[in-house]
N, C-alpha and C positions, 0 to 999 in steps of 0.2 A: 707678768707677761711671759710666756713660753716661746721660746724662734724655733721647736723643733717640729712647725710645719710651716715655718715662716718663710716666705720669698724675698728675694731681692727684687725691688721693680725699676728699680734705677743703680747704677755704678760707674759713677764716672766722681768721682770724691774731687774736689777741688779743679776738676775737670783733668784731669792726668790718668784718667781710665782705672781698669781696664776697657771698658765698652763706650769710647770715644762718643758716641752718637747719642749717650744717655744725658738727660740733665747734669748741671755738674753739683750731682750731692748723691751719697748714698741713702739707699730707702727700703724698708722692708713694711711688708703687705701680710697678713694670713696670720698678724698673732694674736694666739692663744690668750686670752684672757680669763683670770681665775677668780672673777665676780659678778655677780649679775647686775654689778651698777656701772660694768665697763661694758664697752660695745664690740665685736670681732668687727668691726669695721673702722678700727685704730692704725692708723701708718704713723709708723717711726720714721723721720727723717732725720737724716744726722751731716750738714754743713761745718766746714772749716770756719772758723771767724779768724785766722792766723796762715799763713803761707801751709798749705800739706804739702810734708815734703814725704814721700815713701823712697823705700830705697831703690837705689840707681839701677837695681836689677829688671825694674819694674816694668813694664810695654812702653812704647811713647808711638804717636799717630805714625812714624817714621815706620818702628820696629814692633808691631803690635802684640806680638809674641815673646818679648820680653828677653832678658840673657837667664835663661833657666838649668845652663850646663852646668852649676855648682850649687846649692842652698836654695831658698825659696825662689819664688817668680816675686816675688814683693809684692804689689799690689792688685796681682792675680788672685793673692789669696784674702781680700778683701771681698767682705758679703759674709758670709757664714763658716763657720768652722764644727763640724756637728751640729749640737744645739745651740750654739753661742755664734754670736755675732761676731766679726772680726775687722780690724785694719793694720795694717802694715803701716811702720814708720820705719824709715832710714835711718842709717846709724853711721854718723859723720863730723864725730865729736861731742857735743850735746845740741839736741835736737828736738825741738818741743814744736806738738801742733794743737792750736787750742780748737775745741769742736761745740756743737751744738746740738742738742739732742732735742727734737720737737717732735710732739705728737698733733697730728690732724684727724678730726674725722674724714675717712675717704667720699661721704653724701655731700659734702660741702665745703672740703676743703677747709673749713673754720679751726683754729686750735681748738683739741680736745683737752679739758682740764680734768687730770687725771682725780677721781672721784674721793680717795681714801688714800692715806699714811701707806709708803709703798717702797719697796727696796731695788734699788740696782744693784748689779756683782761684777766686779771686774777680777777678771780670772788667771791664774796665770803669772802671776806679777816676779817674774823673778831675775836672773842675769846669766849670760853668758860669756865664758870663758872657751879659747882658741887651747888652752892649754888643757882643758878637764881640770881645774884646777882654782883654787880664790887666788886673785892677785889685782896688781894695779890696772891689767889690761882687761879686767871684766867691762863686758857690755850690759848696762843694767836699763832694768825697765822703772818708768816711774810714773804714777797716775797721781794728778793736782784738781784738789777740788777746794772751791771758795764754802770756808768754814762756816757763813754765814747762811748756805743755801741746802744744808741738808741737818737735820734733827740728829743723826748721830752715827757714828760708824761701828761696826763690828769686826774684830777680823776675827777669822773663820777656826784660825788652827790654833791647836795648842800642844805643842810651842806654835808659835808664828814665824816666819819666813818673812815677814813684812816690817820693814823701820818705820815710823811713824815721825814725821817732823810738824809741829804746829806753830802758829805764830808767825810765821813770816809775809808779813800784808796780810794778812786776814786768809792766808790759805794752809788747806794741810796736804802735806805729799806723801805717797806712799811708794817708797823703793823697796823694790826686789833686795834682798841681800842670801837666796840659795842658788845654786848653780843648779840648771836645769838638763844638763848634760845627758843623765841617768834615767831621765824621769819622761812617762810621755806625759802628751797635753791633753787634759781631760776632754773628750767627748758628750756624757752627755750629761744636763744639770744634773738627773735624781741620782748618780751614778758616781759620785766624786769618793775618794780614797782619801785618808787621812793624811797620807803626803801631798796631797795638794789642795786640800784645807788649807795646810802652812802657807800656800801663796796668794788667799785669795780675801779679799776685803769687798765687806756689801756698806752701802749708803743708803740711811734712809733718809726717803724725802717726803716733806709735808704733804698733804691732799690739797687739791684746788689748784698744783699746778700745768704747765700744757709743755715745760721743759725744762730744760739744766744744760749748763756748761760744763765742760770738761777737760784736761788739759794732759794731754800724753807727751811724755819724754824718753829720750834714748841717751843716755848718757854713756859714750867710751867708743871707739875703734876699733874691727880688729881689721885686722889684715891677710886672714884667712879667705880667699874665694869662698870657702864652704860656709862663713856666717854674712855674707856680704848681701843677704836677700832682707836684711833688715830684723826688727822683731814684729812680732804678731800679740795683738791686746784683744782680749779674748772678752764678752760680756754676754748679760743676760739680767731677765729680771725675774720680780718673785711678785710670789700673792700679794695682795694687799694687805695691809695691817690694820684693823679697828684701831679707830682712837682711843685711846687710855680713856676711862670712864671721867665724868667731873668728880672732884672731891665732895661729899657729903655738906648739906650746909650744915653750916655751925648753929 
């Protein structure tokens, strides 16, 4: 799946806006599909099953336009980022929102179960430092996925930018461990640089399903106004993948 003519038709994520008067989930309409056993009439929707906390920069029905005078709008910059989808999470010590990612057909509303072996990318994965610099005050990003629910991961760069932790409950995490300081944020999928290969990890997931959990963290403080707009988790999907042929009988 491609979002780079993808819409947003709903944003109101956990109902905390920005577009107050939206359902409370984000949703995206118009994407791309790169099989002919998928249909362009696929909506993503993506629900909180955990408290979304974006950061305090963010609009509220009060202040609908958010404290934008230093670092991001926080949850203004939810919906799309270029090609890639986005959401804002606040950064207020460690801070995890867990989400839901569901496909519908739009004729009927029914789960769509995606048809063939198929990849998400989560983009971006790295940390920030107040000082330009590694230390104990890094803001790091961290994306948790249940080991059980995806056929296998890749990370993208070599060298990698990504830690890999496994084992813990049945989940694997991926933190950021380069400072993003120097580096912009990619824009658009066909279009990625090999430095930021290093930060990005794809999951593939079986065919026959209609979604997947997800589980995004922000771990660290800073106390800079200028990072105080939270971090932004960047995603996209890929072609489908053939099933690996059966083995030969014996």
């Amino acid at each position: 799946m491609d979002f780079s003519n993808a819409m947003v038709s709903s944003n109101n994520l956990g109902g905390l806006g920005p577009v107050f008067t939206d359902p409370e989930y984000l949703e995206y309409t118009d994407l791309l599909m790169y099989s002919d056993a998928m249909h362009a009439d696929v909506v993503l929707r993506v629900h909180n099953t955990t408290e979304y906390i974006p950061s305090a920069r963010s609009p509220t029905p009060e202040d609908p336009d958010g404290d934008t005078e230093a670092g991001s709008g926080g949850n203004l910059q939810n919906g799309l980022s270029g090609n890639f989808g986005s959401i804002n999470i606040g950064q207020d010590g460690f801070v995890c929102t867990s989400l839901s990612f569901q496909f519908f057909n739009s004729t009927d509303w029914q789960p769509f179960e995606i048809p063939e072996i198929f990849q998400f990318f989560w983009v971006d994965i790295d940390k920030k430092d107040v000082n330009m610099e590694l230390s104990e005050d890094d803001v790091e990003e961290i994306v948790i996925v249940e080991e059980d629910s995806i056929l296998s991961y890749n990370l993208l760069g070599d060298p990698t930018a990504i830690q890999v932790t496994e084992g813990m409950d049945g989940l694997i995490a991926f933190e950021g461990t380069d400072l993003d300081n120097n580096n912009e944020n990619p824009t658009n999928v066909t279009d990625i640089s090999e430095d930021n290969k290093m930060n990005i990890v794809s999951l593939t997931y079986p065919a026959g399903i209609s979604g997947f959990n997800i589980t995004l963290c922000v771990d660290g403080t800073s106390e800079s106004p200028e990072f105080e707009g939270g971090r932004i988790f960047l995603f996209a999907g890929q072609a489908p993948i053939p099933a690996p042929p059966s083995p030969p009988s014996p």
